[in-house]
Steps between C-alpha positions, in 0.01 A plus 500: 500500500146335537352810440631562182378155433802233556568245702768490737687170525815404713696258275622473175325142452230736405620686225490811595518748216640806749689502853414822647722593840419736767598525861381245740650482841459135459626439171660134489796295317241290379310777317818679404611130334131487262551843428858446346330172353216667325731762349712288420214327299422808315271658753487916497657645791356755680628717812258761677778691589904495470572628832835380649428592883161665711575702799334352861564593798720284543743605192453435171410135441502310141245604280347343216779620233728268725292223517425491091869489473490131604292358206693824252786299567448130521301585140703764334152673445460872591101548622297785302439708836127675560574735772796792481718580349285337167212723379172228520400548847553858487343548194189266625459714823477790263180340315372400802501864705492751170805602584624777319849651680564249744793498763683238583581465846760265653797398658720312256711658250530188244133445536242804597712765331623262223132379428412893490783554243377192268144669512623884436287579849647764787628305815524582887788301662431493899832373693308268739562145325771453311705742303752735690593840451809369356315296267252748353815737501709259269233412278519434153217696273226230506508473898467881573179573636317794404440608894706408824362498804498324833199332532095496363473837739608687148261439337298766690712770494643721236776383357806794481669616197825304396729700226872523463587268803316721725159438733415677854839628634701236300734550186674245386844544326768290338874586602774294344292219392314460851158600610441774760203595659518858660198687734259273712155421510332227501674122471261425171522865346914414533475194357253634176767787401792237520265254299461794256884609466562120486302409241554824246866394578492144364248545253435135337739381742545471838667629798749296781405468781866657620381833305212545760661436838491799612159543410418238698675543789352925503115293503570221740576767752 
């Protein structure tokens, strides 16, 4: 903020002409309180990112789309957000590294991948945060990421060929409205020919979760 040539201030005595939220471990009632003031005065609101939780190893704690929820609701104002899934940071890290096909890498369906769909950019979804195979697997068309993998290790190896439900020694079939996965292989190439019969299968839609049970169950052994 003082780089771009503002200055921060911590009540709305002040006048602020913008509230701008990110996460702070420290983050007080007090501040929440002149935040909802401010806006409440009229002052833009502005969140650096909308997302709801952030994995640790301890579990997944609150993250900053929680936390912006308290002054969304005591105002009845919705913030403009920065980060994903909204386009300006991602479009901004594009001027700033020349970036002409980047990849979006992450671990959160309505965020990375979402943010990647707003900007018409490929996507990598690793399963190490997060989204589940049963999430990526019941997506709707804006969360499906254009790669699955398990974790950053992909992206330095060749990434196999995915077509008609089948990759490595997978196929993926549906059999009286349920999802089957047939051969073996890998636990990621299973889950990418499911992801592929799933998603041909519900087209602008999107599947239940009871549809891929079995899918599930064939990859979590």
């Amino acid at each position: 903020v003082r780089a771009r040539g503002l200055r921060p201030v911590s009540t709305a005595f002040e006048a602020p002409v913008a509230v701008v939220q990110g996460i702070a471990p420290g983050l007080s009632y007090g501040l929440l309180a002149e935040g909802a003031l401010a806006v409440r005065q009229g002052a833009w609101f502005v969140a650096s990112n909308g997302d709801s939780t952030m994995p640790t190893g301890r579990g997944e704690l609150p993250g900053n789309g929680a936390m912006v929820r308290a002054i969304a609701t005591a105002t009845g104002v919705e913030p403009v957000y920065a980060g994903k899934p909204d386009p300006p940071l991602h479009r901004e890290s594009m001027i700033r590294t020349g970036a002409r096909r980047p990849l979006v890498v992450g671990d959160r369906l309505d965020t990375d991948i979402e943010g990647a769909s707003n900007a018409g950019v490929e996507s990598l979804l690793v399963l190490t945060g997060v989204a589940t195979a049963a999430d990526v697997l019941t997506a709707e068309p804006r969360h499906r990421p254009t790669f699955v993998a398990e974790d950053l290790g992909a992206l330095h190896t060749d990434y196999p060929e995915v077509r008609d439900g089948a990759c490595g020694g997978w196929q993926a079939r549906w059999r009286a409205g349920v999802l089957q996965l047939e051969g073996d292989g890998s636990r990621i190439d299973g889950l990418r020919a499911a992801c592929d019969a799933a998603w041909a299968a519900a087209g602008e839609g999107r599947v239940e979760e009871d549809a891929v049970k079995p899918v599930l169950e064939r990859i979590a052994g």
